[in-house]
Every structure is written in structure tokens, then in C-alpha cells.
Kinemage of the C-alpha trace (Angstrom):
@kinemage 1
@onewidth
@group {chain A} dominant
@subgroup {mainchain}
@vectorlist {calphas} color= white
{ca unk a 1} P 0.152 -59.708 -5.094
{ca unk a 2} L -1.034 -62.257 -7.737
{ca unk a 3} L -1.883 -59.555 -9.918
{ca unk a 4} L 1.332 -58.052 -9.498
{ca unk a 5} L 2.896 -61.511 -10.203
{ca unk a 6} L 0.832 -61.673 -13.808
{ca unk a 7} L 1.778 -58.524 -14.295
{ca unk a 8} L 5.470 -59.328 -14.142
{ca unk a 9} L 4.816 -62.430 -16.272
{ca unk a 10} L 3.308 -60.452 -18.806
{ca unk a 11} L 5.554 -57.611 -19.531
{ca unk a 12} L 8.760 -60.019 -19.055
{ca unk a 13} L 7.015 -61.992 -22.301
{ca unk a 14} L 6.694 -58.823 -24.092
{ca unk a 15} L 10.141 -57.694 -23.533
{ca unk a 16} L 11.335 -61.534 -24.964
{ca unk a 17} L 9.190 -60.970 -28.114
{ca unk a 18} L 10.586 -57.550 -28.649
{ca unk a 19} L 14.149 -59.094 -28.262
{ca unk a 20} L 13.268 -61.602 -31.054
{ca unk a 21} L 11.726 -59.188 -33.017
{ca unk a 22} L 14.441 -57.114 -32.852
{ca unk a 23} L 16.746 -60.332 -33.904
{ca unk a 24} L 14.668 -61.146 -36.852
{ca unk a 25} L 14.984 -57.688 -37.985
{ca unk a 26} L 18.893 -57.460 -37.957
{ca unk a 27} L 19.003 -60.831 -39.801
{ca unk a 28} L 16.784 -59.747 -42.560
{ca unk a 29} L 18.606 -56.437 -42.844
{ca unk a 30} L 22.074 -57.995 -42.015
{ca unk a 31} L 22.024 -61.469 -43.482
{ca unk a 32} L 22.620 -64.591 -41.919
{ca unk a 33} L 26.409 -64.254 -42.502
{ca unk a 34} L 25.892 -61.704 -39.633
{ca unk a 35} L 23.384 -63.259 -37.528
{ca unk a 36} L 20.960 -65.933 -38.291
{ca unk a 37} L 17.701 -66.322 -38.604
{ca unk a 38} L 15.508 -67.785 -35.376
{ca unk a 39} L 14.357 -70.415 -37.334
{ca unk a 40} L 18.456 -72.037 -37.890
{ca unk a 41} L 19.343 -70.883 -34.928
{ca unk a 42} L 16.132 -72.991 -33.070
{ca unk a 43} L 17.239 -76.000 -35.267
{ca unk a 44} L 20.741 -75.584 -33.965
{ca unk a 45} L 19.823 -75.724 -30.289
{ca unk a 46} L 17.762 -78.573 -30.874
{ca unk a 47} L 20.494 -80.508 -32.758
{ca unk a 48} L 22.749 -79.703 -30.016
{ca unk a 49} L 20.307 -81.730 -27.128
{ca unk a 50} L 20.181 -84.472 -30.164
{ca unk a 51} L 23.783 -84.686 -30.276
{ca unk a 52} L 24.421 -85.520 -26.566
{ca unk a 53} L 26.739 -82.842 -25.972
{ca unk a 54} L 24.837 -80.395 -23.899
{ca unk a 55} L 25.305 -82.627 -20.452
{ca unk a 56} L 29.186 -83.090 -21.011
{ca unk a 57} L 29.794 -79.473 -21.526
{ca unk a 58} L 27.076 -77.199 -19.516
{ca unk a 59} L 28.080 -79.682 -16.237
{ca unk a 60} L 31.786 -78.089 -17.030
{ca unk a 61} L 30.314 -74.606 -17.307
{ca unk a 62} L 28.393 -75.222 -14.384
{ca unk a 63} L 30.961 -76.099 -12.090
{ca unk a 64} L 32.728 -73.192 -13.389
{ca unk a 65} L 30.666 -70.006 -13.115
{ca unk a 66} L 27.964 -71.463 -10.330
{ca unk a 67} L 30.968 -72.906 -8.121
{ca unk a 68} L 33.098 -69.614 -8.776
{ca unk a 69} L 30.965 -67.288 -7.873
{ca unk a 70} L 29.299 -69.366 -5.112
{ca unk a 71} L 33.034 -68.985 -3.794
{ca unk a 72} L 33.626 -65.624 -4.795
{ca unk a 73} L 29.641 -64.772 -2.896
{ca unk a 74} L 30.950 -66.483 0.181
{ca unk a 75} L 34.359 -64.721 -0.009
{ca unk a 76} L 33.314 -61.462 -0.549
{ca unk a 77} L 30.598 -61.626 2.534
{ca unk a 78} L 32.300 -62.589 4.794
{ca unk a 79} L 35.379 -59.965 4.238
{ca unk a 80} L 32.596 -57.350 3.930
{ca unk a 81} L 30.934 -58.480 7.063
{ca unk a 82} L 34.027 -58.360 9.023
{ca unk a 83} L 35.238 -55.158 7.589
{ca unk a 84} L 31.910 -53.248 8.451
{ca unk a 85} L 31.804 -54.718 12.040
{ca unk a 86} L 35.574 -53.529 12.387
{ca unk a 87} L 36.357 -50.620 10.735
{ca unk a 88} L 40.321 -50.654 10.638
{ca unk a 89} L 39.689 -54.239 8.477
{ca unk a 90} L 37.125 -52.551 6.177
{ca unk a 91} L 40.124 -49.854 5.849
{ca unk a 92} L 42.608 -51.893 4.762
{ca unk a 93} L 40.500 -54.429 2.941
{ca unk a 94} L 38.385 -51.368 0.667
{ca unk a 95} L 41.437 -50.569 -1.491
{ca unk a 96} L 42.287 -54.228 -2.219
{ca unk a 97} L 39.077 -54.917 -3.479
{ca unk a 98} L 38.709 -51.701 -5.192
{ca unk a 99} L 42.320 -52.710 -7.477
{ca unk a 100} L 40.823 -56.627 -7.818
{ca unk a 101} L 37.830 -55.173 -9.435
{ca unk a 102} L 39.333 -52.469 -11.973
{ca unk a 103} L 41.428 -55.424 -13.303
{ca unk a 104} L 39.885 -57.017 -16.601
{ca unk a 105} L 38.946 -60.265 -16.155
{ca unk a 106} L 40.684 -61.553 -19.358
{ca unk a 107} L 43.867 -60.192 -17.535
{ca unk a 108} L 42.913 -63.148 -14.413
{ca unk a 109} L 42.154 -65.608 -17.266
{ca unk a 110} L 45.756 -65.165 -18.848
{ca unk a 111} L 47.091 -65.169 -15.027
{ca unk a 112} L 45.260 -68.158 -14.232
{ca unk a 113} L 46.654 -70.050 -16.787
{ca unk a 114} L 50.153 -69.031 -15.965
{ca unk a 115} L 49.578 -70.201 -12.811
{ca unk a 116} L 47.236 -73.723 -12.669
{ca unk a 117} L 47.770 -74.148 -16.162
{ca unk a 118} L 44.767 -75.444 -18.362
{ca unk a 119} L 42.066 -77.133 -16.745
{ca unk a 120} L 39.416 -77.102 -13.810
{ca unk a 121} L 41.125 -74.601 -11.399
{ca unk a 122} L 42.181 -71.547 -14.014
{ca unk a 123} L 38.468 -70.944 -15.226
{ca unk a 124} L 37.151 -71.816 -10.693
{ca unk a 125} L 40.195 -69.620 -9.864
{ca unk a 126} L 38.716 -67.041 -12.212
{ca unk a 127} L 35.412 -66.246 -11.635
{ca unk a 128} L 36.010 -66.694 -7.946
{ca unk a 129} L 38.517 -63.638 -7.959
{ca unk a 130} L 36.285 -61.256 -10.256
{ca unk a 131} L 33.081 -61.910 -8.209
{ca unk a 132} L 34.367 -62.096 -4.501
{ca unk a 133} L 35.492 -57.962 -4.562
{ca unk a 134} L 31.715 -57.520 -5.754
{ca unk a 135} L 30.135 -59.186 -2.522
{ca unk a 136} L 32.887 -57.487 -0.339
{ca unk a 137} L 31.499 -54.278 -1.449
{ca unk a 138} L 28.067 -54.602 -1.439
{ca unk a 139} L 28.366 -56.605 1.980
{ca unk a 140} L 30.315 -53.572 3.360
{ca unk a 141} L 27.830 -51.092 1.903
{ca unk a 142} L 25.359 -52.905 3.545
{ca unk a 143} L 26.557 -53.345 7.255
{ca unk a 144} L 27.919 -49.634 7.203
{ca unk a 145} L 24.036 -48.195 6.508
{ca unk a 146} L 22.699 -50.576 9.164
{ca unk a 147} L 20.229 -48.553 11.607
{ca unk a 148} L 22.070 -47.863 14.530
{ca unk a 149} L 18.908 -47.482 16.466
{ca unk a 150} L 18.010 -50.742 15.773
{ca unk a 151} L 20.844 -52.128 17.182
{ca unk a 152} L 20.746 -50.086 20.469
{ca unk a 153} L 16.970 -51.720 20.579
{ca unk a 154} L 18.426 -55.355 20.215
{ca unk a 155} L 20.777 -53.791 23.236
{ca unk a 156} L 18.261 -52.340 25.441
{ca unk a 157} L 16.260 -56.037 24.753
{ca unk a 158} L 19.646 -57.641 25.164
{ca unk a 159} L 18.715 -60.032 22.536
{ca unk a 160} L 21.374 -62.483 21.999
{ca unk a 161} L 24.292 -62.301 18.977
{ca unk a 162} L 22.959 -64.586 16.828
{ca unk a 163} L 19.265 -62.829 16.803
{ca unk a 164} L 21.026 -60.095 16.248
{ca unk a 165} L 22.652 -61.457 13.348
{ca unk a 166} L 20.123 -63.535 11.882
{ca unk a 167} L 16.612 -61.738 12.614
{ca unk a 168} L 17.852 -57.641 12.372
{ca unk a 169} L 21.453 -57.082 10.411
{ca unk a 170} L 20.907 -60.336 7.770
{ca unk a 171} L 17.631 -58.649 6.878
{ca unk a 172} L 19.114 -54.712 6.526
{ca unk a 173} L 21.974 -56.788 4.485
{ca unk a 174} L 19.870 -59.233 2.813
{ca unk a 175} L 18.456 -55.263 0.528
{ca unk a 176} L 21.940 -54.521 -0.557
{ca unk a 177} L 23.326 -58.015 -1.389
{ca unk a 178} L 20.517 -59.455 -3.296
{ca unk a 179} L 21.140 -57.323 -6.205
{ca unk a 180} L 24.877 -57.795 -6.052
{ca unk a 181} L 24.105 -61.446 -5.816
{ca unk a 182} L 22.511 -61.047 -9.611
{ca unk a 183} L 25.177 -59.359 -10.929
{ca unk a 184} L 27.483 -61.773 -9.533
{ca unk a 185} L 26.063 -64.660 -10.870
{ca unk a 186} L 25.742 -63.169 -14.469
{ca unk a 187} L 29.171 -62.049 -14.492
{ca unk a 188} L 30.286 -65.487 -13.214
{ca unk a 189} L 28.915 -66.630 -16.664
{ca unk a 190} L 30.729 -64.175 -19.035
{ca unk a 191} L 33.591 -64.675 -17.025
{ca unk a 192} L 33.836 -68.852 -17.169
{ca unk a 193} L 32.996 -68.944 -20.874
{ca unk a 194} L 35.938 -66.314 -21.277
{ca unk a 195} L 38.226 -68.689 -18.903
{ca unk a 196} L 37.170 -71.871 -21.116
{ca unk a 197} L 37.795 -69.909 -24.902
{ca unk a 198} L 41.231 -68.820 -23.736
{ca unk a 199} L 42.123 -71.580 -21.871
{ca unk a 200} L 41.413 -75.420 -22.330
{ca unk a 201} L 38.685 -75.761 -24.674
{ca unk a 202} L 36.491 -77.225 -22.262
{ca unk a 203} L 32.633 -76.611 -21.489
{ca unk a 204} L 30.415 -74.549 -23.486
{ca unk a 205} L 33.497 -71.794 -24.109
{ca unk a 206} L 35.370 -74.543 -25.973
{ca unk a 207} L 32.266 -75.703 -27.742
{ca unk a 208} L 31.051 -72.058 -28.769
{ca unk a 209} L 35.523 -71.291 -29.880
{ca unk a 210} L 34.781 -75.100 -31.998
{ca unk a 211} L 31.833 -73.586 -34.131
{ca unk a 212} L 33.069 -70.173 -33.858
{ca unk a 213} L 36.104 -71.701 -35.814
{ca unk a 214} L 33.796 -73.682 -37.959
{ca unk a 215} L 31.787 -70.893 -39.020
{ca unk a 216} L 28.471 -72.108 -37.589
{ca unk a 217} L 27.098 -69.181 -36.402
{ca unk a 218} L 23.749 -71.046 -35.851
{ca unk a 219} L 25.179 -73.670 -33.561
{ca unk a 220} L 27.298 -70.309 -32.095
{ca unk a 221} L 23.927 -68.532 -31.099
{ca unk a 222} L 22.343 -71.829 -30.084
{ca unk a 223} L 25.417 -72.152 -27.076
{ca unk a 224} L 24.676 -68.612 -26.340
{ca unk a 225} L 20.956 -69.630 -25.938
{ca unk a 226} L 22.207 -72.361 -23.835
{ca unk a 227} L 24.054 -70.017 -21.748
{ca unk a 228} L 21.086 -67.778 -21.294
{ca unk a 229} L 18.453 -70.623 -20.738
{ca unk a 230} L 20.616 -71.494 -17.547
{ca unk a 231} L 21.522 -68.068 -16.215
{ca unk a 232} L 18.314 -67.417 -15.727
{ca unk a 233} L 17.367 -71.317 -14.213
{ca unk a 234} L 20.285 -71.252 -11.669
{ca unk a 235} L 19.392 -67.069 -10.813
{ca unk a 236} L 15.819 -67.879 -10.518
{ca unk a 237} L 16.189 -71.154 -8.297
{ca unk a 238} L 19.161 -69.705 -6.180
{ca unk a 239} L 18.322 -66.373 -5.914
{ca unk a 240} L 14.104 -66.681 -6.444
{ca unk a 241} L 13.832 -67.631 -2.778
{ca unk a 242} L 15.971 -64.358 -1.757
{ca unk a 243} L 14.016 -62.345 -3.482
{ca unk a 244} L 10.782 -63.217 -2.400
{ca unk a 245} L 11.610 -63.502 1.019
{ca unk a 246} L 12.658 -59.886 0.703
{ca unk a 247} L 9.154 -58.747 -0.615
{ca unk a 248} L 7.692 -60.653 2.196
{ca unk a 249} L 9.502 -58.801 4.966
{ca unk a 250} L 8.027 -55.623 3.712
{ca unk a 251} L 4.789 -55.838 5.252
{ca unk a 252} L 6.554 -57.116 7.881
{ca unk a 253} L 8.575 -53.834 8.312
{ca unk a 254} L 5.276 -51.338 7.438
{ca unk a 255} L 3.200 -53.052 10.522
{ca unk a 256} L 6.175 -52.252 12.863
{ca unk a 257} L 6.598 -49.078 11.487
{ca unk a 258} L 2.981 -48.211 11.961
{ca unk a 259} L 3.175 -49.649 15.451
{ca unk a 260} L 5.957 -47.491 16.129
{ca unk a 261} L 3.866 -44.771 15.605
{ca unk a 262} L 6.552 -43.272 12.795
{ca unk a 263} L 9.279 -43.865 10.024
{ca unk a 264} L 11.230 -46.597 11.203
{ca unk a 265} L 13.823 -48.311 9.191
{ca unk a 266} L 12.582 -50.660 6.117
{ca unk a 267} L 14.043 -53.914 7.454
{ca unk a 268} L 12.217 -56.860 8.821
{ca unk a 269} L 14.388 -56.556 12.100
{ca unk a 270} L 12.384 -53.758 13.552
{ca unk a 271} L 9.065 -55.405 13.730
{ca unk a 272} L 10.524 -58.426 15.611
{ca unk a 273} L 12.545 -56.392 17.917
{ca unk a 274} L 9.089 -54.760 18.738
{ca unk a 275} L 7.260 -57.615 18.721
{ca unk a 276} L 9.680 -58.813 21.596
{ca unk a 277} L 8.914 -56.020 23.639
């Protein structure tokens, strides 16, 4: 496992110095007029901590994207959880989501505005709506491919709902919403910054529009950096644990498979519905 972990390490560092590479190649080909060199760019996002302005705006940007789609996660499960225990709500609730998600999310931004008008709620309002129908799916996805064996089990054990719900179907679930749960959180980002250009000005949107407008494409890239520095803090710390814990059940899952004496389902759930027996 620790190997596996270095190994991870390892090639993630070699895909970040073929990224920069691949920068420093376009600006010396390209000019800094087009992009700029690492070097300015560094400088820039160093200036920017100097300046005091990081705090002020990424707290903005924060509350934005990590609130909204926090919202939209939360939104979006528990529609999807209802509508795969009860098919007539998954029914009616699938087409809905489907029309919520082929909508551009520049299309909520202008709505938004119509709407709250310029400030906290427009950009929250936002992300909430593009992320939730992503969940809902996912979540529904998820529930619908449940092992319906395992649940007869947790019947024939007559384990109580909320084993059922926490120790067998959040498991089975926990495979299909993880990696809608990254998606959702890196759209949330794109999405807020969007929300803040087009709207108010505010948080790192309105600071990247400033230099945009200012012709600093050094301090540009440095708020993109920014941007990118955090995604990956707030998706590693929120959804890290998720992740892990989801590599951990696997074992988990193979010893109850091999104590079933076959293929089994690859969710945690079976090995502790065994286990009770």
C-alpha cells in the first residue's frame, strides 16, 4: 500500500513538471503577450500574498463554490436517494434534472442576477443549481445498481433501517458518488469565478476581470494558480477521507467474498452482513 502511495506521489510530480514544461514551451514559442513566463507569473503570486488581498477575496470564492456545491451535493443526494428508493419520484424527478444540467451555466449566472441581483446569493444560487442535478444523478445511478441480494440478506438478518442504510447501501453508493463528488467540486469552481466576472466583481472572479482589464496577464495566471492551489486543498481534505475509506472497504469486501465461497458484490456491506451471521 505504501508503495502504491509513492507511486502515486511520484507520477502525480511528473505529470506537474510536464504541465510546466509544457507552459514554458508555449511562452517561449508564443511570447509573454500570450502567456507568461513561470518565472513572472511565480513573482505575481507571490506579490499577490504580499499585497494582502488573497484572504479578502479567496474567503468570497470560498463561500461561493465550497458552500454551493456543498448545497448543491446535499441537494442532489438526497433527491437521488429518494427517487431510487421510490421509483415514481425518480420518474418524475430524472427529466428535471436532465433539462437543469443541459442548461449553460452562464445562462444561471445571467438568471441569477436578474433575480438576487449582485452580490452573495447570485454566485451561492449558482453553483448550487449546476451541481445539485450532478449528485441527483449519480445518487440515483447508484441506489438503482444496489445488490438486491444484499438487501434480502439484511432482510433475512432483519437488521435494522439505519444498518441498512449506513453499513450496506451508503457503501454500494459511497463507489458511484465519490467521483461525482470531484467533479462537483471542480465545477463549483469554474462556475463561482464565472458568477463573480459577470456579476459583482467580488472574490477572485472580480480580481482575475481587474487584471484581466489591466492587462496583467502575470497577476491573471497567478489568480488562476490561486484557484488551482485550493481546488485541490479543499478536494483533498473533503473528499481525501472518502476516498480512502473506499480503498479500505475493499479488502473488506474480498474477505467476505472469499468467505462466501464466490463473487459477491464489491461493497463493504456484504462482509458485515456475513459477519453478523
Amino acid at each position: 500500500m505504501r508503495a502504491s502511495r509513492g507511486g502515486d506521489w511520484l507520477f502525480g510530480t511528473l505529470g506537474l513538471v510536464l504541465l510546466m514544461a509544457g507552459w514554458s514551451l508555449v511562452n517561449r514559442v508564443s511570447g509573454p503577450f500570450v502567456l507568461p513566463s513561470l518565472s513572472e507569473t511565480a513573482g505575481a503570486f507571490l506579490g499577490l500574498f504580499a499585497s494582502g488581498v488573497v484572504a479578502r477575496e479567496l474567503s468570497v470564492t470560498l463561500l461561493h463554490a465550497v458552500g454551493g456545491a456543498a448545497l448543491g451535493a446535499a441537494i442532489g443526494f438526497c433527491l437521488g436517494l429518494a427517487g431510487g428508493l421510490r421509483r415514481p419520484i425518480g420518474a418524475t424527478l430524472r427529466p428535471a434534472a436532465t433539462a437543469i444540467l443541459g442548461i449553460p451555466p452562464v445562462a444561471w449566472v445571467v438568471l441569477a442576477l436578474l433575480w438576487f441581483g449582485p452580490g452573495l446569493w447570485s454566485p451561492l444560487f449558482t453553483v448550487t443549481v449546476t451541481t445539485a442535478p450532478i449528485l441527483f444523478a449519480a445518487t440515483l445511478q447508484g441506489v438503482e445498481a444496489r445488490d438486491p441480494g444484499l438487501m434480502e440478506m439484511a432482510e433475512v438478518f432483519r437488521l435494522s433501517r439505519r444498518t441498512r442504510l449506513v453499513r450496506l447501501m451508503l457503501p454500494e453508493l459511497a463507489v458511484h458518488v465519490a467521483p461525482a463528488l470531484s467533479t462537483t467540486f471542480a465545477l463549483a469552481w469554474k462556475v463561482a469565478l464565472t458568477a463573480e466576472v459577470l456579476g459583482d466583481g467580488s472574490g477572485v472572479g472580480g480580481a482575475f476581470s481587474t487584471a484581466r482589464a489591466h492587462l496583467d496577464l502575470a497577476e491573471a495566471m497567478a489568480w488562476i494558480w490561486l484557484v488551482v492551489i485550493f481546488l485541490l486543498i479543499t478536494d483533498g481534505l473533503l473528499l481525501g477521507p472518502l476516498r480512502r475509506w473506499i480503498r479500505g472497504s475493499r479488502p473488506v469486501a474480498q474477505a467476505g467474498r472469499e468467505a462466501g465461497g464466490g463473487d459477491g458484490p464489491s461493497c463493504v456491506g456484504i462482509g458485515y452482513v456475513r459477519e453478523r451471521s
